[in-house]
Steps between C-alpha positions, in 0.01 A plus 500: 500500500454093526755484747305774690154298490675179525631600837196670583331201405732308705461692822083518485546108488686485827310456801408756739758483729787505277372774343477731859845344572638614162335850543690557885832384325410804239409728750799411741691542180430842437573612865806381500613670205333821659679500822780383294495800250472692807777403726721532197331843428562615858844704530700362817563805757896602683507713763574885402537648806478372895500652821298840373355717693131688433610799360796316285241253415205766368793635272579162334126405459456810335767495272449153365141633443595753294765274327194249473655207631331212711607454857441332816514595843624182771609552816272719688568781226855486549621314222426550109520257245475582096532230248856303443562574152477923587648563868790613383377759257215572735820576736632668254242730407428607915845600571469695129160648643718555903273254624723338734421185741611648819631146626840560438730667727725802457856449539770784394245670274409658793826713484390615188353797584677649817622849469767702606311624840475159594593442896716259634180347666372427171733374320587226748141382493436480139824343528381261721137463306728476168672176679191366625326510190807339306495174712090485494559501088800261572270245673199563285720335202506139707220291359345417845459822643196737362551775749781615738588800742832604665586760748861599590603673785832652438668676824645820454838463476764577827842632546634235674483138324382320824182678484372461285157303457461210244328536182114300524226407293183323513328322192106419475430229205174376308553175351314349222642178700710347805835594448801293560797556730726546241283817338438626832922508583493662088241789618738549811817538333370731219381693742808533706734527161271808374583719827807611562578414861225210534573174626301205494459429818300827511261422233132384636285319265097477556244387299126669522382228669704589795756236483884595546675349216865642596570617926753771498832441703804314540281180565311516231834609271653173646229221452445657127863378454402195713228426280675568145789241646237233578384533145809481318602243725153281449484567098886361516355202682277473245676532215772195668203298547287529134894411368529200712150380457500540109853313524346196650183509277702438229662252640244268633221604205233653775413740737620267805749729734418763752779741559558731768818768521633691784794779416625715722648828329680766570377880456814623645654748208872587511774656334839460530786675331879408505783650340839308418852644409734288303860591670655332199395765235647817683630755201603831612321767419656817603867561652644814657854539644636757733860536577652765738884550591605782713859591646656789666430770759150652586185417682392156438116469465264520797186709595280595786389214784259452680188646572637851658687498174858525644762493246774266492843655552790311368887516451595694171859530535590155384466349105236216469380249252121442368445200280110394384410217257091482439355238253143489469338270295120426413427126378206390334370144549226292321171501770199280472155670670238172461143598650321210652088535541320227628130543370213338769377239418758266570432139582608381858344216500235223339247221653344289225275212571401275248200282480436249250281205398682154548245348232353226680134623443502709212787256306709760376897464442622695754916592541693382814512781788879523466453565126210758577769630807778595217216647250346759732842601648605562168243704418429727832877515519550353798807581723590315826766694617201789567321279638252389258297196558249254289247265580350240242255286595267207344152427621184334331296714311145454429328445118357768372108511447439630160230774551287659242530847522185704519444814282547813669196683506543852326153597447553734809823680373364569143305821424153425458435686178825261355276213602235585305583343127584171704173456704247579183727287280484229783119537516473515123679143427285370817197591304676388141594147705129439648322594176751254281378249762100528499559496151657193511274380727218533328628372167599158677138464622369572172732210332434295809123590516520399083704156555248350744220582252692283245552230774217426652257404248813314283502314907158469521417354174699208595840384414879665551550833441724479199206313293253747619712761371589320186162442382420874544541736229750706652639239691865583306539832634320411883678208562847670560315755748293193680855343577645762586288587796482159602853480534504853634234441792479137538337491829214742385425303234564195729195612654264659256524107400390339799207766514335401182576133578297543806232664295495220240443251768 
């Protein structure tokens, strides 16, 4: 209870201004912790569903109505959002309820429920739906892509081979953002490896802004290629030239080498496969021996000629001999089949230039060029019988100016309701800061206000101030003050003194 009056006691005694300064700091005080309590209070929303349309929406709304859950609506009513911590029982509970979104596509459940009086006719187009709606879920799995539609055209097929007409599609996209040529060549070949009979270079690519993302046709099929060699080829640039830069870094202790590599490589795959046979290992396998002798009177063998099929007419008075020796023999040998595939990629050739500080500016220790020559064709791997080159050269570089690096501004990247907390606790130490110093203030004019008092009648009484204050009665405890603020402010007093000089005269 003292301490309560003693503080009240202390706070009537302040002046006016300190006292409306301390009662905003209060006040400021207890906002903050309001919108505080509030934003902490205030459950953080995912989306539940996107891409709805009225009638798919006005089941949803009504169901998480029922279910008494809070919701918002974004999007021009197409998109719902329920707190974090519940979406997926929310979810849950529609599908439970057959409440379903209506944004995903249908693939093979479609052939669910077909019947035995389907037609022909039919079953090729859910068929063809069934496919469709596979890639569209396909594609909806990428993290860029929030909607996507595909339509297939597949030909009837023909008797004859040559006829028939390629297999086509055509693929609309809605990005959440720009997408790079590597997804765009992913979209194309899932596409084209979903259908059987689709190529590539018959895959078209849009986006809903009308843009063509992927042409079909053998030019297009070609400078994809083109353009997935140029990359491979400029990341392995790359990668050569972070090596050879970080190489020399360490060497010379800084940052003082720009390197630039060319290669040359070769997407050209092959296979080649030879088979050997040792003649030095032949065992035999298998033998078989025929031996015929014949003597004495009869018809010696023979047959019908020719195409008429005349027969052969010969002596068969006389006595004849038939001999016949047959040896047939089957060897087996040792055989070597090696398979030789040469994967593209291969290098045909490098260019490396090097160029590095010689140290007269910046005074660094920098390596001879021959010495830098060996180090960087060590590393790159450097052949000269392909043809490689390298290039090192020393020039002056300039000092670097040290330069204070600004703070990025965030402020318009942050949410604004984040922001909150920071601003009142930036305007409540702002208020805290200037209160601490009119209090200060004030108190210094009081003591100041105080000292002169004792001053000027211990000056104007005659004699120094130290005997003026010593012959006082509390000239013990003032003295220390009086000194102090003429040391303190020496050029006030300086001139409070010449004053009552001037008035003494």
């Amino acid at each position: 209870m003292e301490r309560r009056n003693r503080i009240g006691d202390m706070l009537i005694s302040l002046p006016l201004a300190h006292q409306v300064v301390i009662g905003i700091a209060a006040v400021v005080l207890l906002m903050a912790a309001f919108l505080f309590f509030q934003w902490v209070s205030t459950p953080s929303y995912t989306v539940l569903y996107s891409n709805l349309d009225d009638a798919t929406l006005a089941t949803v709304v009504d169901e998480l109505d029922r279910q008494g859950v809070s919701y918002e609506i974004e999007a021009g009513g197409s998109r719902v959002l329920v707190p974090k911590s519940e979406v997926y029982s929310v979810r849950a509970a529609l599908a439970t309820a057959g409440v379903q979104s209506g944004a995903a596509p249908q693939g093979y459940s479609l052939l669910d429920d077909q019947g035995l009086n389907v037609s022909d006719f039919r079953q090729r187009v859910d068929y063809q739906r069934a496919l469709e709606g596979e890639m569209e879920l396909t594609l909806l799995a990428m993290n860029d892509i929030t909607n996507a539609t595909v339509h297939l055209v597949i030909p009837e097929e023909s008797l004859f081979a040559e006829d028939e007409e390629p297999v086509t599609a055509s693929v609309l996209l809605e990005t959440s953002a720009a997408l790079s040529e590597l997804e765009i060549e992913t979209v194309t070949f899932l596409v084209a490896s979903g259908v059987e009979g689709l190529e590539p270079k018959n895959v078209t690519v849009a986006d809903v802004d009308g843009a063509v993302l992927h042409a079909a046709g053998d030019i297009a099929a070609e400078s994809a290629v083109s353009n997935r060699n140029l990359r491979m080829t400029r990341d392995f640039e790359a990668s050569l030239a972070t090596d050879v830069r970080n190489l020399l870094t360490s060497v010379t202790g800084e940052d003082s080498a720009s390197v630039v590599v060319r290669a040359q490589l070769d997407f050209d795959e092959q296979s080649v496969e030879t088979q050997t046979y040792d003649e030095d290992s032949a065992v035999a396998l298998r033998e078989s021996t025929i031996d015929e002798t014949y003597v004495g009177a009869g018809t010696p063998p023979g047959g019908t000629l020719g195409v008429e099929g005349e027969t052969v007419v010969t002596d068969t008075t006389g006595e004849y001999t038939y001999d016949r020796a047959e040896v047939i023999r089957e060897y087996g040998v040792d055989s070597v089949i090696s398979r030789e595939i040469t994967a593209p990629g291969k290098v045909e050739q490098l260019s490396v230039a090097v160029v590095m500080d010689d140290g007269s500016l910046t005074g660094i220790t920098v390596p001879e060029a021959a010495e830098v020559e060996a180090l960087v064709s060590a590393a790159v791997g450097l052949d000269t019988t392909r043809g490689d080159t390298i290039s090192v050269s020393a020039i002056a570089y300039p000092v670097p100016e040290v330069v204070e690096e600004e703070p990025v501004a965030e402020a318009a990247s942050m949410d604004p309701m984040a922001m909150i907390p920071q601003v009142v606790g930036g305007l409540v130490l702002l208020i805290v800061v200037v209160a601490l110093l009119l209090m200060a203030r004030g108190s210094s004019k009081k003591t100041k206000a105080a000292s002169l008092e004792v001053v000027q009648p211990a000056l104007s009484g005659g004699g120094s101030a130290s005997a003026a204050v010593g012959e006082s009665e509390e000239g013990a405890s003032i003295h220390p003050e009086v000194m102090n603020l003429v040391q303190r402010q020496p050029e006030e007093i300086a001139v409070l003194l010449r004053s009552w000089l001037a008035d003494r005269r």
